[in-house]
TORKOL-4160 file (C-alpha; in steps of 0.2 Angstrom, whole numbers, padded with zeros to 4 digits, m for minus):
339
<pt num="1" X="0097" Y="m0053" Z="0061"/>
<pt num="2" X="0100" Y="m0060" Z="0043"/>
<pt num="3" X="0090" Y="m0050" Z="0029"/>
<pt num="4" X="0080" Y="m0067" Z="0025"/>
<pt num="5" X="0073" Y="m0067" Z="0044"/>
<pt num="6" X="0072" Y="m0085" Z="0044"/>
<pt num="7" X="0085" Y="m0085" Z="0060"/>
<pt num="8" X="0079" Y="m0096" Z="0074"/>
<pt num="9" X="0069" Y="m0081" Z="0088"/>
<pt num="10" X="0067" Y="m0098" Z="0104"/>
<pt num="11" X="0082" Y="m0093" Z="0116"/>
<pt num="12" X="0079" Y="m0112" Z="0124"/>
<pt num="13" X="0065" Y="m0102" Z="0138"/>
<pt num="14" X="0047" Y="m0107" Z="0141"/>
<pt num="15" X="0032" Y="m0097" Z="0136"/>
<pt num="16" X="0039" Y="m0095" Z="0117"/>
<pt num="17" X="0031" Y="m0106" Z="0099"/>
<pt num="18" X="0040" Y="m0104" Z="0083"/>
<pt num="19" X="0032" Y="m0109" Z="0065"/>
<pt num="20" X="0039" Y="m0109" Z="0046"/>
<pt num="21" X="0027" Y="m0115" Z="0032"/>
<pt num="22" X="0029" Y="m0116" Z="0014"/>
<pt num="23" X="0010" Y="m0115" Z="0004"/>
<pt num="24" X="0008" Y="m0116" Z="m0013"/>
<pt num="25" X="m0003" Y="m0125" Z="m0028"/>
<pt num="26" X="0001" Y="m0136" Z="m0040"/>
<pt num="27" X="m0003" Y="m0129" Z="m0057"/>
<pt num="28" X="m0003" Y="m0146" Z="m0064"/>
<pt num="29" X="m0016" Y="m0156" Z="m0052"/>
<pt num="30" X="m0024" Y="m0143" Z="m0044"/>
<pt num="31" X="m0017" Y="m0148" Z="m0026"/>
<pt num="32" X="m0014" Y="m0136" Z="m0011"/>
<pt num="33" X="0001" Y="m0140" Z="m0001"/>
<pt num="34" X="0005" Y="m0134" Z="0016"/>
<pt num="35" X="0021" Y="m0140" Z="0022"/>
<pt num="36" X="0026" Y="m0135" Z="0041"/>
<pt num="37" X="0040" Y="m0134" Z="0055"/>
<pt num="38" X="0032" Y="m0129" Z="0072"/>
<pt num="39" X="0041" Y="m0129" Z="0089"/>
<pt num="40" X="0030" Y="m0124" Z="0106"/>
<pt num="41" X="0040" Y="m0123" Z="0123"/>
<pt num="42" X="0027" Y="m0122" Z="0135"/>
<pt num="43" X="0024" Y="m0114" Z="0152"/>
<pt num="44" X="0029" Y="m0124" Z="0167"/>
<pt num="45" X="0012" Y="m0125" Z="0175"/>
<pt num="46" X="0007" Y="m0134" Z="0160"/>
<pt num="47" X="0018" Y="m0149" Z="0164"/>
<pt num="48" X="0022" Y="m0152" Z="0148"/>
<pt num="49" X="0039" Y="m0153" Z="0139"/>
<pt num="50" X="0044" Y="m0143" Z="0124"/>
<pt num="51" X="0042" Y="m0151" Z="0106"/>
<pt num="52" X="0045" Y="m0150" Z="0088"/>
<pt num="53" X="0033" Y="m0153" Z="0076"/>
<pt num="54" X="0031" Y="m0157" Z="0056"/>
<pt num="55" X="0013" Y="m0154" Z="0047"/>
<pt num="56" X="0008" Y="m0162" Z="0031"/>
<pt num="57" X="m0008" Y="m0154" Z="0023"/>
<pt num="58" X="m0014" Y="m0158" Z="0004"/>
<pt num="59" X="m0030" Y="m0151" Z="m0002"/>
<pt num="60" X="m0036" Y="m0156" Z="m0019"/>
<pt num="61" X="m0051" Y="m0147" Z="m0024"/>
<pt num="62" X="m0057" Y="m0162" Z="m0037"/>
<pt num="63" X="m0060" Y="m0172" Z="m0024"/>
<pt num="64" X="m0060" Y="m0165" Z="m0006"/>
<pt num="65" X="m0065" Y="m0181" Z="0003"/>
<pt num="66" X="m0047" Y="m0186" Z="m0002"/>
<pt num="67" X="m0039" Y="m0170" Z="0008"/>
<pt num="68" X="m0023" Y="m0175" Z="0019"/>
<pt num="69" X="m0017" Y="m0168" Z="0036"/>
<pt num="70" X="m0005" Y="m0174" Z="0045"/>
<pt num="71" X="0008" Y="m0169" Z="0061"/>
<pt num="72" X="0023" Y="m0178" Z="0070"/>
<pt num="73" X="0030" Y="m0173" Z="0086"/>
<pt num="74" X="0046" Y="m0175" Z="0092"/>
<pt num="75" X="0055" Y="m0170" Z="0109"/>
<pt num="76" X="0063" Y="m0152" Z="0107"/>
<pt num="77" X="0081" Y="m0159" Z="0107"/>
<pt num="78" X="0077" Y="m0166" Z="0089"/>
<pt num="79" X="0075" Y="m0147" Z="0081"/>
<pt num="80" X="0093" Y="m0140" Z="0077"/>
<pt num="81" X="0095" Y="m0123" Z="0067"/>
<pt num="82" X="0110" Y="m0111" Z="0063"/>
<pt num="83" X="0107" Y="m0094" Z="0058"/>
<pt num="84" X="0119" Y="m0092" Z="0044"/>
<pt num="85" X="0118" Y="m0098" Z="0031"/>
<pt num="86" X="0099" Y="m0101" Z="0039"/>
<pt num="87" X="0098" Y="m0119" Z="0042"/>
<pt num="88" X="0082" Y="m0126" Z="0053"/>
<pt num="89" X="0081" Y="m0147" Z="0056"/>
<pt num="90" X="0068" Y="m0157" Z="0063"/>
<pt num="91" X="0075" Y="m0173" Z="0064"/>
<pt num="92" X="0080" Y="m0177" Z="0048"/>
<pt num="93" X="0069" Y="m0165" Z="0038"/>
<pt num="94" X="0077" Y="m0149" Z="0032"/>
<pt num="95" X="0073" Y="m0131" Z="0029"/>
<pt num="96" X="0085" Y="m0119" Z="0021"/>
<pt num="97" X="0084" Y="m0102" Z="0013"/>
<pt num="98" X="0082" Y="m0112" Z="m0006"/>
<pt num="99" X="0070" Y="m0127" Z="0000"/>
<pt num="100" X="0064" Y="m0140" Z="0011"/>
<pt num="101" X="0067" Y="m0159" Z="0012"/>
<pt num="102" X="0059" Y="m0171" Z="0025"/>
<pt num="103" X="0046" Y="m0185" Z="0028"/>
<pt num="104" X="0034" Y="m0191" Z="0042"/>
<pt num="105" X="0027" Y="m0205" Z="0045"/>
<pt num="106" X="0007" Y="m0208" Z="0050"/>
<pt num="107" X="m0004" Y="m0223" Z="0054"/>
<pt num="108" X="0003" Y="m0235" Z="0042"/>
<pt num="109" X="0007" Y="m0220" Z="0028"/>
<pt num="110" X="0020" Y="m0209" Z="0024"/>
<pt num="111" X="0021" Y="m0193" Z="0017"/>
<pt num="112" X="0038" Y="m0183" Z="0009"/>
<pt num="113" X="0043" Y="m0168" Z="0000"/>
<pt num="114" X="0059" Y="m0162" Z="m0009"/>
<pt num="115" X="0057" Y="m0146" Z="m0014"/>
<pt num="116" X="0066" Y="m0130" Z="m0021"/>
<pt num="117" X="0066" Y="m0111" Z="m0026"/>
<pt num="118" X="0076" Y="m0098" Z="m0027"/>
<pt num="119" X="0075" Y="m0081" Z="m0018"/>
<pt num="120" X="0070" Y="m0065" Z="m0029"/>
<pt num="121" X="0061" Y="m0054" Z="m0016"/>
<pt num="122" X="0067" Y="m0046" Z="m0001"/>
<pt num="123" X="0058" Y="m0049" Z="0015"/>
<pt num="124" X="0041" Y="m0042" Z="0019"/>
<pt num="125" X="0036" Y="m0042" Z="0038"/>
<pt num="126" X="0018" Y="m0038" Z="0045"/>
<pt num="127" X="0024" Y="m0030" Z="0063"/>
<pt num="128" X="0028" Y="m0012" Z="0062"/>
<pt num="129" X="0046" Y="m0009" Z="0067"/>
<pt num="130" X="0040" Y="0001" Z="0081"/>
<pt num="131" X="0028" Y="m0014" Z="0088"/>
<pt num="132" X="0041" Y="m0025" Z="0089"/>
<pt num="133" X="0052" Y="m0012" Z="0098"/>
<pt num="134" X="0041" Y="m0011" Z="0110"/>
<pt num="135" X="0035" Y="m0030" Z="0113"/>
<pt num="136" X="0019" Y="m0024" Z="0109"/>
<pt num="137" X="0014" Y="m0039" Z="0097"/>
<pt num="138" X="0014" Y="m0056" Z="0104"/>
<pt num="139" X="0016" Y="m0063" Z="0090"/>
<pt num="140" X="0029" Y="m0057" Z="0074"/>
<pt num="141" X="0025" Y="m0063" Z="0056"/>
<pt num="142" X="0037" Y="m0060" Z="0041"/>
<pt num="143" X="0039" Y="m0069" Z="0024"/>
<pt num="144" X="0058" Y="m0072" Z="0021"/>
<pt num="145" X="0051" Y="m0078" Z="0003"/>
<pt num="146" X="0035" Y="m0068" Z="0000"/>
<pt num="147" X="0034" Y="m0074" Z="m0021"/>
<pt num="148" X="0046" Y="m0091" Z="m0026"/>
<pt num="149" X="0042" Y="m0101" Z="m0041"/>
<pt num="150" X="0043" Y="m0120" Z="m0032"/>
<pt num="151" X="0050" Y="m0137" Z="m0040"/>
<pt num="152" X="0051" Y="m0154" Z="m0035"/>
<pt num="153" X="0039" Y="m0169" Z="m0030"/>
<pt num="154" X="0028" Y="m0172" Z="m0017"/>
<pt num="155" X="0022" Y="m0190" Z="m0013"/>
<pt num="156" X="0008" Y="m0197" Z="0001"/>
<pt num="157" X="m0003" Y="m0211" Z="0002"/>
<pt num="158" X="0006" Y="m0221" Z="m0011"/>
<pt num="159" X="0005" Y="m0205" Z="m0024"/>
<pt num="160" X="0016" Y="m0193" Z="m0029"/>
<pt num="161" X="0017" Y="m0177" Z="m0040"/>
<pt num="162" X="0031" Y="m0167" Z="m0049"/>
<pt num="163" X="0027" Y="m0149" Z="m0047"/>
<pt num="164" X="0023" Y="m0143" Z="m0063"/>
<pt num="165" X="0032" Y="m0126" Z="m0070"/>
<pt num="166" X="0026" Y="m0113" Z="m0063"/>
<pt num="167" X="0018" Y="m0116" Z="m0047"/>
<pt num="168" X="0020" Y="m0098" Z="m0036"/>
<pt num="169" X="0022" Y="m0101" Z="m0017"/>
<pt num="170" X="0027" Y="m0091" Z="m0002"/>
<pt num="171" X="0037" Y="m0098" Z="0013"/>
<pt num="172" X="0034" Y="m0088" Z="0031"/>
<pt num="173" X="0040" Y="m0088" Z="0049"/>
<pt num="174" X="0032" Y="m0081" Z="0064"/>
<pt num="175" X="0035" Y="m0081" Z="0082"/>
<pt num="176" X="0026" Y="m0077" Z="0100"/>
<pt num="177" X="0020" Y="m0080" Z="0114"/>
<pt num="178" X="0000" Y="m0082" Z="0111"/>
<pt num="179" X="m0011" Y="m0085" Z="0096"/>
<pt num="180" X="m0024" Y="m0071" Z="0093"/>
<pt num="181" X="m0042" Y="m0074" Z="0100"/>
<pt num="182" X="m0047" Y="m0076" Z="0079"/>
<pt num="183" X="m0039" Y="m0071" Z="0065"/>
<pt num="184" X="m0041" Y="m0072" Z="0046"/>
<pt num="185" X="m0026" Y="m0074" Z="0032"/>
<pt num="186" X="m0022" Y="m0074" Z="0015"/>
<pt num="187" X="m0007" Y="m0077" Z="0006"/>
<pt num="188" X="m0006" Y="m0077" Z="m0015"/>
<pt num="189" X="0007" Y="m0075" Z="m0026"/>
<pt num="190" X="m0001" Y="m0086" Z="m0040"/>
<pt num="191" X="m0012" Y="m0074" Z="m0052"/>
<pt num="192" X="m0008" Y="m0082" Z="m0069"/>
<pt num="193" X="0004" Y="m0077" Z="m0084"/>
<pt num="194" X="m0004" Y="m0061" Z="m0086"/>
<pt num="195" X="0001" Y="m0054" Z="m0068"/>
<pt num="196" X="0019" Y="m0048" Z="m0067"/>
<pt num="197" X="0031" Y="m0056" Z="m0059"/>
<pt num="198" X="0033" Y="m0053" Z="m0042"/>
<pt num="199" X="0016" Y="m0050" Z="m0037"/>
<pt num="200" X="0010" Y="m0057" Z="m0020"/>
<pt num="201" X="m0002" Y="m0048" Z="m0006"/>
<pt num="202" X="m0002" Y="m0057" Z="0013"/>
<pt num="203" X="m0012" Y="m0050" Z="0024"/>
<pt num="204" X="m0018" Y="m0057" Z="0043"/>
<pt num="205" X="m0035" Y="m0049" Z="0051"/>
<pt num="206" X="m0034" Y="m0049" Z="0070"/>
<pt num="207" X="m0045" Y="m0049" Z="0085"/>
<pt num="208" X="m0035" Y="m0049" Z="0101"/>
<pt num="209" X="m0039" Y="m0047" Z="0122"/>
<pt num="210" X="m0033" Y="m0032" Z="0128"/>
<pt num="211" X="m0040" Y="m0026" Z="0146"/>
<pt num="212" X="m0054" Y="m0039" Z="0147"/>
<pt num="213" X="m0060" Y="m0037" Z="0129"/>
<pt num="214" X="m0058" Y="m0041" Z="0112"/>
<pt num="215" X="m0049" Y="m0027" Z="0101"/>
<pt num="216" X="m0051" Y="m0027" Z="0083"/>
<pt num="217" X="m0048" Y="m0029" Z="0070"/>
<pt num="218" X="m0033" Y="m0027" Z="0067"/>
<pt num="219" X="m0026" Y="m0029" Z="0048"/>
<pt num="220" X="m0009" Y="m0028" Z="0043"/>
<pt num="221" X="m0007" Y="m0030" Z="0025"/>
<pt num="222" X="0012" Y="m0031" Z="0014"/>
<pt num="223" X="0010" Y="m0033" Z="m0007"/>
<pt num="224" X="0018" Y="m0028" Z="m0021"/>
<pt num="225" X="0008" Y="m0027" Z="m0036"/>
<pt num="226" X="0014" Y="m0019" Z="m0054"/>
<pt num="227" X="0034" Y="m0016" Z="m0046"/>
<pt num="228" X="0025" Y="m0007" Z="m0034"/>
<pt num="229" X="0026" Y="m0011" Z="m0013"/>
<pt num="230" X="0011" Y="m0008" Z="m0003"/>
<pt num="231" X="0016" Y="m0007" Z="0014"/>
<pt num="232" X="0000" Y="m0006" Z="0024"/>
<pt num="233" X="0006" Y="m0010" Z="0043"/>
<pt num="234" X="0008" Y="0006" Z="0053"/>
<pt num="235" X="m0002" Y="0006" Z="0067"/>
<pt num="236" X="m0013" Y="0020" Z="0061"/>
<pt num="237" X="m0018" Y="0008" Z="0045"/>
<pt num="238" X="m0020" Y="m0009" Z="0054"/>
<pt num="239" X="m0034" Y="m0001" Z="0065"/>
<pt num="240" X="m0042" Y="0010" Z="0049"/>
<pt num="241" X="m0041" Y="m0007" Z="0034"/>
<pt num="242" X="m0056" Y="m0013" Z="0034"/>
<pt num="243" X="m0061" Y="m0029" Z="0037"/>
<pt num="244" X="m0074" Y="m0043" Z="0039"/>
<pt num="245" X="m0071" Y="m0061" Z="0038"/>
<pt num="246" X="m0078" Y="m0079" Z="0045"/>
<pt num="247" X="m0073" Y="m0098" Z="0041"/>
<pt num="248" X="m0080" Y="m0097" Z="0022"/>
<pt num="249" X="m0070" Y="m0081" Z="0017"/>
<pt num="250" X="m0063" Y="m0064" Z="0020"/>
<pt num="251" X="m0066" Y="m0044" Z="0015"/>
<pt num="252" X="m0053" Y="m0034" Z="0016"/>
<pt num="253" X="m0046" Y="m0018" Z="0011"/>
<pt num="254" X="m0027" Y="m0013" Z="0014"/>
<pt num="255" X="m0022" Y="0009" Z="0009"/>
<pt num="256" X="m0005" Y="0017" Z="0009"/>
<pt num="257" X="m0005" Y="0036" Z="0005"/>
<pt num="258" X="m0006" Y="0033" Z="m0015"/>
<pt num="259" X="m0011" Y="0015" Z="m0016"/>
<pt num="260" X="m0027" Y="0006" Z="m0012"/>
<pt num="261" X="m0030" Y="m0014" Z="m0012"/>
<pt num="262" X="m0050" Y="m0022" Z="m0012"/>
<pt num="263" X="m0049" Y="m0040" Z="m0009"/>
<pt num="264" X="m0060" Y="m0054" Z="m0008"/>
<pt num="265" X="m0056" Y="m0072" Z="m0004"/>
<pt num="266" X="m0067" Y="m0086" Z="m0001"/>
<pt num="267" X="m0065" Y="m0104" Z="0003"/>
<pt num="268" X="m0078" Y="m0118" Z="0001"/>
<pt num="269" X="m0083" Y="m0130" Z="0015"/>
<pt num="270" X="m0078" Y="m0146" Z="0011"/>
<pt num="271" X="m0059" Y="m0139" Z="0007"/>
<pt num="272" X="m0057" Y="m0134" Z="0022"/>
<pt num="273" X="m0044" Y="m0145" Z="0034"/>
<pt num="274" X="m0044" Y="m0142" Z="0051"/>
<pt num="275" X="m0032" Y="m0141" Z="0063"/>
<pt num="276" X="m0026" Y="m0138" Z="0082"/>
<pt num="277" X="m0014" Y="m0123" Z="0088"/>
<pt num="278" X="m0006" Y="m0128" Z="0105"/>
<pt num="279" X="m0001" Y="m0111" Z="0115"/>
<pt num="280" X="0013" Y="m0110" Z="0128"/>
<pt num="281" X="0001" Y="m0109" Z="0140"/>
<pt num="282" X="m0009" Y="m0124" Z="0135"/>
<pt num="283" X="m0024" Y="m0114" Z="0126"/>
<pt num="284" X="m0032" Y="m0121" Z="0109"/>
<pt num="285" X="m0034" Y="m0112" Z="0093"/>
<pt num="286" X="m0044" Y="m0121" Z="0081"/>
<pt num="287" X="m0040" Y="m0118" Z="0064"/>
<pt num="288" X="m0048" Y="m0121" Z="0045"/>
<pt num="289" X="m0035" Y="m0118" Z="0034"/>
<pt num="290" X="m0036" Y="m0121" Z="0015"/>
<pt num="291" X="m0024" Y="m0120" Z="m0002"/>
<pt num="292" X="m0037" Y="m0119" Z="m0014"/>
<pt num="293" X="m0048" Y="m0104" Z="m0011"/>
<pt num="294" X="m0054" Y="m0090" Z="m0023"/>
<pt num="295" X="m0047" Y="m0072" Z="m0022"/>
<pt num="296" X="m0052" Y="m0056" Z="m0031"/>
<pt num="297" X="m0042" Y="m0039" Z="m0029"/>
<pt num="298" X="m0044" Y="m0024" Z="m0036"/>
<pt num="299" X="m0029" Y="m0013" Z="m0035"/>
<pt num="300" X="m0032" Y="0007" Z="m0036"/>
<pt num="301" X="m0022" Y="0023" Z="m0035"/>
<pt num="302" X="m0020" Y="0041" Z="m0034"/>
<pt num="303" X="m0010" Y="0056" Z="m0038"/>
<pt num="304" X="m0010" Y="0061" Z="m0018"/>
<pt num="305" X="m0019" Y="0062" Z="m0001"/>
<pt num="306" X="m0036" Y="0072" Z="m0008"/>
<pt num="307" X="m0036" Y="0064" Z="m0025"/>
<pt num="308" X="m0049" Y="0052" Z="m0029"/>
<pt num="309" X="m0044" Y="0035" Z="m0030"/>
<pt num="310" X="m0042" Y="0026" Z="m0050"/>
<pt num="311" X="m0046" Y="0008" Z="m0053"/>
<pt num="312" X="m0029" Y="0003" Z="m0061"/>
<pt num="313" X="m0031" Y="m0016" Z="m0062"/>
<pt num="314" X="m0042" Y="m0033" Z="m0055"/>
<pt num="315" X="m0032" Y="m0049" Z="m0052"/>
<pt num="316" X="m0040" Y="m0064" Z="m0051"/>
<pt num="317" X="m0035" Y="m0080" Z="m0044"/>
<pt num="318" X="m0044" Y="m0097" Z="m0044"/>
<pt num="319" X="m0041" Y="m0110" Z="m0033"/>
<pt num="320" X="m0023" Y="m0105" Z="m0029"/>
<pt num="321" X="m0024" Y="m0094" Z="m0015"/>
<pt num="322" X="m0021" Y="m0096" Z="0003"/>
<pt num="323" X="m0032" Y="m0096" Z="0016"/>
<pt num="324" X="m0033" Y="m0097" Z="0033"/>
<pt num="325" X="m0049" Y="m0095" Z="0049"/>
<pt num="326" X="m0045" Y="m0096" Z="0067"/>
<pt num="327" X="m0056" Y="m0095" Z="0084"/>
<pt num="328" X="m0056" Y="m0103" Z="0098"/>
<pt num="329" X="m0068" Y="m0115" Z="0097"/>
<pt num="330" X="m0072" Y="m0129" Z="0087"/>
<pt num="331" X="m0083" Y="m0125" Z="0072"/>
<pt num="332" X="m0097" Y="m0137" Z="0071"/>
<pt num="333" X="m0096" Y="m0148" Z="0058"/>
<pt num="334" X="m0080" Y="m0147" Z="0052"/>
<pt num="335" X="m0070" Y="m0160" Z="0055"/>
<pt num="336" X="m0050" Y="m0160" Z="0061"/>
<pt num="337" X="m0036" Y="m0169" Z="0053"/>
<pt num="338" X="m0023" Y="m0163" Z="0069"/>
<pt num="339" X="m0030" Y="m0162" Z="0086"/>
């Protein structure tokens, strides 16, 4: 598989979704963007046909009445994708290893993005090597682009905006054959001039059904922070990390042998948008995701397993991080933008 781990996983059979996002905040306006390509081949007894799928979400934290989220779906034949160099269409929007180019069309609107970056990190991936050996995980999540400065312009509703310099983003894929039962994520990379560059945690908090119950959580967390990796996926640490989250935030801890991450993110209401996850088995996931949420991390470390751990840095992040709350229900009274 290329090092990027972009490559198309759907080998044309039933029972699989595939999604690629790009999320990052405009350090200019203040807007969260998340841009997506989706694919679902459901299972026969649903009777439905497989499709592909572009999402258009825009959160501005000034004025949330005015948040957009938007989704076309197109028969499956429309998606086309090569491996190397990693190419993915949907029609005729474009994903590639360097940006992402399309348009949809909505009730009388449209909305469009031409955007670049170039890659400087390697891939992170959130499945332990040995999970995904064993098909353990039903569904795989890596960041081909964990940390990517992002340039271009965005336009909807009649209004566009060149990225300013500087807006930090993270593009991701991930695979499977069933949502989680609830979950929590984070993604930032966007800490300000004074963090290094380079510096993004990603983390995903997971309740899944195993035997007639919910297990969990689980919580794999990838970061690099001061040059440094912190790798916190075995499954000894996903089970041990800490974690508490709900739809207005998230508590996390993520600990390797010498490093230790205390994060805190949280999300306001009225910036959340609201979506709908279709599994291949016809399930709903209902999802409250939003680009402008707060996060707080402190980062500690120590000399070796019985030392006591040293605060060695805070990173603060306003209104540029990522997140994302999932269930299976409804929440009530939040509204959805895709159903």
């Amino acid at each position: 598989m290329p090092d990027r781990w972009n490559a198309l996983q759907w080998d044309g059979q039933p029972g699989h979704y595939e999604v690629y996002y790009l999320t990052f905040t405009d350090p200019g306006s203040g807007v969260g963007f998340w841009i997506r390509y989706t694919m679902v081949a459901p299972l026969p007894q649903t009777g439905e046909e497989a499709t592909c799928s572009l999402w258009f979400m825009a959160m501005d934290p000034a004025n949330p009445a005015a948040n957009v989220g938007e989704k076309v779906s197109f028969p499956v034949s429309q998606l086309n994708a090569r491996a190397t160099p990693f190419e993915l269409r949907i029609g005729e929007a474009v994903l590639s290893d360097t940006g992402m180019k399309g348009a949809l069309e909505h009730g009388g609107g449209r909305c469009e993005w031409d955007l670049r970056w170039q890659p400087t990190l390697p891939a992170y991936g959130h499945v332990h090597p040995f999970l995904r050996r064993a098909g353990i995980a039903k569904t795989v999540l890596f960041l081909p682009h964990p940390d990517v400065v992002v340039s271009g312009t965005v336009a909807w509703d009649g209004g566009s905006i060149d990225v300013a310099p500087g807006a930090q983003g993270g593009q991701a894929h991930l695979w499977g054959s069933k949502h989680a039962t609830r979950w929590a994520w984070l993604h930032c990379s966007d800490f300000g001039p004074t963090a290094r560059g380079g510096t993004f945690v990603d983390g995903v908090s997971v309740f899944v059904p195993r035997f007639g119950r919910e297990l969990g959580p689980n919580t794999p967390v990838v970061a690099r922070v001061g040059g440094n990796d912190v790798m916190s996926i075995s499954p000894l640490a996903v089970q041990r990390n800490q974690s508490d989250f709900g739809p207005w935030g998230w508590t996390f801890e993520a600990k390797t042998l010498r490093r230790k991450l205390e994060c805190s993110v949280t999300a306001r209401a009225e910036d959340l948008v609201g979506v709908t996850y279709h599994d291949p088995d016809g399930e709903l996931a209902y999802c409250y995701n939003t680009e402008v949420a707060d996060l707080r991390m402190n980062v500690f470390e120590r000399g070796g397993p019985f030392s006591e751990w040293r605060k060695t840095g805070e990173l603060v992040s306003d209104r540029r991080a990522h997140f994302e709350y999932a269930q299976r229900t409804p929440i009530e009274g939040l509204s959805l933008a895709v159903t």
